[in-house]
C-alpha positions as CSV (number, residue, x, y, z in Angstrom):
1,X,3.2,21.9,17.1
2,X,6.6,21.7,15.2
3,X,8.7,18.8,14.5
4,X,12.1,18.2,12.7
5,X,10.5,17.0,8.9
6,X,11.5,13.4,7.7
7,X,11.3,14.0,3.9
8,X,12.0,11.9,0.4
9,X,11.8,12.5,-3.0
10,X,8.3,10.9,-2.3
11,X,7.0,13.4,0.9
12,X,8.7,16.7,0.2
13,X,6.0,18.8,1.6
14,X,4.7,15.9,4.1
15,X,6.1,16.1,7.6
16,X,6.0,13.7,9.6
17,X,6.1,13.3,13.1
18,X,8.0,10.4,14.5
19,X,8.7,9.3,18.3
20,X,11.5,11.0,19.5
21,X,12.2,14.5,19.4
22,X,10.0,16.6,20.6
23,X,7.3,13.7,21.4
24,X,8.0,10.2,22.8
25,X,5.3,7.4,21.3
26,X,3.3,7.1,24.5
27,X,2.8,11.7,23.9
28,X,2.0,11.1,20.1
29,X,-0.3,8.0,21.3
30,X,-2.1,10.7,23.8
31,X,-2.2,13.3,21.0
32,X,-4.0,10.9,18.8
33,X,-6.7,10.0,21.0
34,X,-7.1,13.9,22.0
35,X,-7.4,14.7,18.7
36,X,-4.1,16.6,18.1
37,X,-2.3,14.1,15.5
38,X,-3.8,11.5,13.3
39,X,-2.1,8.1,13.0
40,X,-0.9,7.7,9.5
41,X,0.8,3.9,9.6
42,X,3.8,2.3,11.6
43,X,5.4,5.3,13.7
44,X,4.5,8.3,11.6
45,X,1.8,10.5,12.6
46,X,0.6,14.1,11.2
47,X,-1.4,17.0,13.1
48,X,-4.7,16.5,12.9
49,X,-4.7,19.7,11.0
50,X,-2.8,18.5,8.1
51,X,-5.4,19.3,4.5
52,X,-2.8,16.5,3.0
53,X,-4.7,14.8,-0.3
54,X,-5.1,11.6,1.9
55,X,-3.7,9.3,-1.3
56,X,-0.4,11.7,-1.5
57,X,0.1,11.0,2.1
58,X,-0.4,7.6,1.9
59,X,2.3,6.9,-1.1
60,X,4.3,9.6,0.9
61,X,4.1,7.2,4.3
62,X,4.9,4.3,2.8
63,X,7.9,5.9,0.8
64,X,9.3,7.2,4.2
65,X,9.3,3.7,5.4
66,X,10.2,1.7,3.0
67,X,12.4,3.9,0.3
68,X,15.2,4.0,3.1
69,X,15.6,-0.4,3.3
70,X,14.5,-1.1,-0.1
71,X,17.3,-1.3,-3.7
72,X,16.8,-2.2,-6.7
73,X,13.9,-2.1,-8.4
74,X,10.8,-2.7,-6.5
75,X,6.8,-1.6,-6.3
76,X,4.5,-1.2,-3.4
77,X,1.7,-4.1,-4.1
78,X,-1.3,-6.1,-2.7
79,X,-3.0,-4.9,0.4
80,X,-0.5,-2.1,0.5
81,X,-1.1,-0.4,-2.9
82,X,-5.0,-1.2,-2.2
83,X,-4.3,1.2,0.7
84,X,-2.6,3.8,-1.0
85,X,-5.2,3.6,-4.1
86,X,-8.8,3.9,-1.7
87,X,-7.3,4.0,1.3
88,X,-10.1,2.0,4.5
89,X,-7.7,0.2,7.2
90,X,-3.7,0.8,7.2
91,X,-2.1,-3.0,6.3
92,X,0.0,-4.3,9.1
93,X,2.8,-5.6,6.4
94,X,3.9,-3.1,3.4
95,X,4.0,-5.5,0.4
96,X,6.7,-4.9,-1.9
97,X,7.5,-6.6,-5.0
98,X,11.1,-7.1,-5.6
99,X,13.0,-7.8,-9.2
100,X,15.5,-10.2,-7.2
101,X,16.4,-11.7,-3.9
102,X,16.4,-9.2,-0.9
103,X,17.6,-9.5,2.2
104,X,15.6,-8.4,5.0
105,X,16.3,-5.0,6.9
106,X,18.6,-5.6,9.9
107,X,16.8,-3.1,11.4
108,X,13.0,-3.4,11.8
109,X,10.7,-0.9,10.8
110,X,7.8,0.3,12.5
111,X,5.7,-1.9,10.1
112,X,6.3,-5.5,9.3
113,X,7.7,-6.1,5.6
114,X,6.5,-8.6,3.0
115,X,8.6,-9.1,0.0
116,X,7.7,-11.1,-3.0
117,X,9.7,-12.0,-6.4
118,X,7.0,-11.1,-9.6
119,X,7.0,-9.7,-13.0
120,X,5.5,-6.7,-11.9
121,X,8.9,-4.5,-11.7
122,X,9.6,-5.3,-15.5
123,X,5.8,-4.5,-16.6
124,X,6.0,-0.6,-16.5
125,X,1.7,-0.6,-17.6
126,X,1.2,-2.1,-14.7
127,X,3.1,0.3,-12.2
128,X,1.9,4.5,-11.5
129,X,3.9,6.6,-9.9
130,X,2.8,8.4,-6.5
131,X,5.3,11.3,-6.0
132,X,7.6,9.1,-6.7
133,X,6.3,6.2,-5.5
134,X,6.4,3.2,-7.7
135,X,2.5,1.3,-6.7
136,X,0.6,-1.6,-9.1
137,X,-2.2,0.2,-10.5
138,X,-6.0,-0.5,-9.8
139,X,-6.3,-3.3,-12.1
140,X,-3.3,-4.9,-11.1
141,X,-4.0,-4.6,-7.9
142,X,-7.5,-6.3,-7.9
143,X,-5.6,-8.9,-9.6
144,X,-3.2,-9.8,-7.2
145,X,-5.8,-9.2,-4.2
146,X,-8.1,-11.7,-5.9
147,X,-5.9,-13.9,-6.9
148,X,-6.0,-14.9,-2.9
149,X,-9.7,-15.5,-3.0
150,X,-9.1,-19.3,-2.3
151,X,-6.7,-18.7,0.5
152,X,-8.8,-18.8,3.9
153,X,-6.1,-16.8,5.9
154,X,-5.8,-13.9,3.2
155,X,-9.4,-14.0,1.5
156,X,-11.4,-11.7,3.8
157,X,-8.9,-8.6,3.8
158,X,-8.1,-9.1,0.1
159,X,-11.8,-9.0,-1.3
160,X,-12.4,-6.2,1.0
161,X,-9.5,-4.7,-0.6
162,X,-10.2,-5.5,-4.0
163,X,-13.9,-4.2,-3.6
164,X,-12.7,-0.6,-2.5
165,X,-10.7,-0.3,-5.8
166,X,-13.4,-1.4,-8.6
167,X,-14.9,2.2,-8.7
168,X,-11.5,3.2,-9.7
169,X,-11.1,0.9,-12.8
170,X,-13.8,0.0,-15.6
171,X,-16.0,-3.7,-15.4
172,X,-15.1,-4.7,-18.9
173,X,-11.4,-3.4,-18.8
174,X,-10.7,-5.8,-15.4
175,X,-13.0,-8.8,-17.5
176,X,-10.9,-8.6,-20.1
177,X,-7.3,-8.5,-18.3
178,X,-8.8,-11.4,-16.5
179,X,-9.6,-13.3,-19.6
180,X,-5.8,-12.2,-21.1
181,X,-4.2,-13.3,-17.9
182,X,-6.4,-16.8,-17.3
183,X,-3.2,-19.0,-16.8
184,X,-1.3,-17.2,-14.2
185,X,-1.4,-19.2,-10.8
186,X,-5.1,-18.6,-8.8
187,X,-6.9,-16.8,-11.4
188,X,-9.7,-19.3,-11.9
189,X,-10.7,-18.7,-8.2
190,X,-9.6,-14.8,-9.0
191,X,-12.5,-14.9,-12.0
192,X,-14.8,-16.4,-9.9
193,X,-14.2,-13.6,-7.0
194,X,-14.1,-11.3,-9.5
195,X,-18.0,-11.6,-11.1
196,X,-19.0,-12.1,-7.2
197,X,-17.9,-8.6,-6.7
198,X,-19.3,-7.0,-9.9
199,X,-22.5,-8.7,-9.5
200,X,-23.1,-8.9,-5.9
């Protein structure tokens, strides 16, 4: 099986396979379910084959869609970075934080794009690097996710989220950011979420 690569400073050993040339979606869609290719996120798919380290390929799909729309500075957050970080379900919206006002692709990608003003682009201890990929760290991440806890419509993915990523950061450290970080907007429901998850 051989495809033309789509590659970025992010994925420059990760080939993609996107509908077109040589497989339409509805082909790819078939491979998938025979086995052949495994659905990555969006449009982009990778034989099944691939031995990929599955967090690489994760930064290295969401790069490949979101690099090409995206200027400035911005970092992959929330349910996306979550994804990236532990990986469980792909998120149907890539979450990007922006350092000013974007405008929306003309275009729209195989994904649905959520964009959101924060600090986060100008606190460099709270962004990693994924071959190239600029992501909110684990703590920062469970931050933001559980900062959502008191929103019914976002609560259930976000704690689900947030609970895949606590073996990847210390109890105490994410207590005491917490406690640093008590006045930000939703972080006494975010405290509350947070010993729920630690304890439960």
């Amino acid at each position: 099986m051989t495809a033309a690569p789509t590659t970025s400073p992010a994925d420059d050993t990760v080939e993609f396979l996107v509908p077109g040339l040589p497989y339409s979606a509805p082909e790819l869609r078939g491979m998938e379910i025979a086995g052949l290719v495994d659905h990555v996120i969006g449009d982009l798919y990778l034989p099944a084959d691939h031995g990929t380290d599955p967090a690489r390929l994760r930064a290295a799909a969401v790069h490949r869609l979101a690099a090409p729309v995206l200027t400035g500075r911005w970092t992959i957050m929330g349910l996306t970075a979550a994804w990236i970080l532990a990986g469980g379900p792909a998120p149907p919206v890539l979450e990007a934080a922006v350092d000013r006002y974007h405008r929306m692709p003309l275009r729209p990608l195989s994904v649905r794009l959520s964009l959101e003003q924060t600090d986060v682009v100008d606190v460099p201890d709270d962004v990693i690097r994924l071959g190239g990929l600029p992501c909110t760290g684990p703590a920062r991440t469970v931050e933001d996710l559980l900062r959502r806890a008191e929103d019914p419509a976002r609560a259930a993915p976000a704690l689900a989220a947030a609970a895949r990523l606590l073996p990847l950061t210390p109890a105490a450290h994410l207590r005491d950011r917490f406690e640093r970080n008590r006045r930000r907007p939703g972080m006494a429901g975010a405290r509350r979420a947070l010993e729920r998850l630690l304890t439960g």
